[in-house]
BAFI-731074 format. One record per residue (C-alpha): x, y, z; chain. Coordinates in Angstrom, 2 decimals, padded with zeros to 5 digits. Layout:
BEGIN
ATOM_X_Y_Z_chain
ATOM_X_Y_Z_A;
...
This chain:
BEGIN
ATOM_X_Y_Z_chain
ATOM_-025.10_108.34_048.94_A;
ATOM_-022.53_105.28_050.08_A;
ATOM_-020.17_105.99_052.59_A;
ATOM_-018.75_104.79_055.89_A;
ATOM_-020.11_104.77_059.28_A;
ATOM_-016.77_106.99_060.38_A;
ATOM_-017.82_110.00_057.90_A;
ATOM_-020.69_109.90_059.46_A;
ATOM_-021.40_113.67_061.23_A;
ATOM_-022.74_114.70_064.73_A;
ATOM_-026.74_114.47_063.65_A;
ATOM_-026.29_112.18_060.48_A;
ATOM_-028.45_109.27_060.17_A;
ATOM_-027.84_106.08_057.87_A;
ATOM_-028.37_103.03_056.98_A;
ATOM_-025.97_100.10_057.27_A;
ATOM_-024.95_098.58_053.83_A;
ATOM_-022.66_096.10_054.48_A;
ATOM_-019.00_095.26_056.02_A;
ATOM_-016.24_095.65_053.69_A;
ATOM_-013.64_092.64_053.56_A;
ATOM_-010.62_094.59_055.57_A;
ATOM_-012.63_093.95_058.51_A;
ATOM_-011.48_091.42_061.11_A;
ATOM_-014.16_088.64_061.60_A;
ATOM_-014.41_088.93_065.52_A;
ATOM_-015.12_093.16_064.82_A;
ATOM_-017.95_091.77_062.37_A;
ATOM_-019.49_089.09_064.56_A;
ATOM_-018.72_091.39_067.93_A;
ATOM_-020.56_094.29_065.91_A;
ATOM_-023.24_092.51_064.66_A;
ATOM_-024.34_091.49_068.16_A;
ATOM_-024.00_094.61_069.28_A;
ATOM_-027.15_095.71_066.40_A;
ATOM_-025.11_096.91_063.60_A;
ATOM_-026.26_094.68_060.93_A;
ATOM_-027.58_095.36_057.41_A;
ATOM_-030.40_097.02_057.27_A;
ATOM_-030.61_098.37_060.49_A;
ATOM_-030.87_102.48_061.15_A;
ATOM_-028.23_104.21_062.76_A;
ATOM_-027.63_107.93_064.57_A;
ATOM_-024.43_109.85_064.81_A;
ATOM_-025.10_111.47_068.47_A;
ATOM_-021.08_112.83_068.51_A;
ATOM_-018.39_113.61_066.13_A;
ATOM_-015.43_114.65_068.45_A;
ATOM_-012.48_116.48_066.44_A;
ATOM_-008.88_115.38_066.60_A;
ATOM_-010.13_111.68_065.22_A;
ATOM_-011.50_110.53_069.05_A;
ATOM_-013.91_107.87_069.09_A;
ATOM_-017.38_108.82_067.56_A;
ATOM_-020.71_108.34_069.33_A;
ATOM_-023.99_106.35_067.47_A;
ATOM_-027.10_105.26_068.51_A;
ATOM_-028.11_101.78_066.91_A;
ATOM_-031.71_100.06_068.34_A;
ATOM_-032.22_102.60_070.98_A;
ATOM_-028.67_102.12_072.67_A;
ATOM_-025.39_104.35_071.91_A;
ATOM_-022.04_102.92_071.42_A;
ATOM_-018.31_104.43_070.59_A;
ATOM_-016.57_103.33_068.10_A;
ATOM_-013.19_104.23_066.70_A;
ATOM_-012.05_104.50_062.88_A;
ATOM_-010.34_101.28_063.22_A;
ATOM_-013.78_099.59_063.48_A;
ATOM_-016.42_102.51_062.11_A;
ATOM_-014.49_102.86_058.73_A;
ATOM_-015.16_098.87_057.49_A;
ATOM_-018.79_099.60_057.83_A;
ATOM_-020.26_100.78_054.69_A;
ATOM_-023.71_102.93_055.23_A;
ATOM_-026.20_104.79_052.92_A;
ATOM_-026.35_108.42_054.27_A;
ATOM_-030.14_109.69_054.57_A;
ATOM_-030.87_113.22_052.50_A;
């Protein structure tokens, strides 16, 4: 199943896909160096209500990101 990194729920694991083309190259690049790169396996630790930043673990170290940024990042949902 394709969806974005920002549907993502607290427990979900994925897959990154790809980056759709509505996101700003320095996000990409800044992104990318952070680990989230096709391919690669990501964790949704926390899914706070009231659209606050989510929590995922990418390479064995956890970042927050908001929709701004988590919704251009297409991921294949495990299950």
């Amino acid at each position: 199943m394709t969806s974005t990194l920002w549907s993502l729920r607290a427990g979900d694991a994925c897959e990154i896909i790809e980056y759709d083309d509505a996101i700003a190259a320095p996000y990409m690049v800044r992104l990318m160096e952070f680990g989230f790169h096709p391919g690669e396996r990501v964790e949704c630790l926390q899914a706070p209500a009231f659209g606050a930043p989510k929590v995922y673990r990418v390479s064995n170290t956890i970042y927050s990101l908001d929709d701004e940024v988590a919704s251009h990042v297409r991921v294949k949902v495990d299950g």
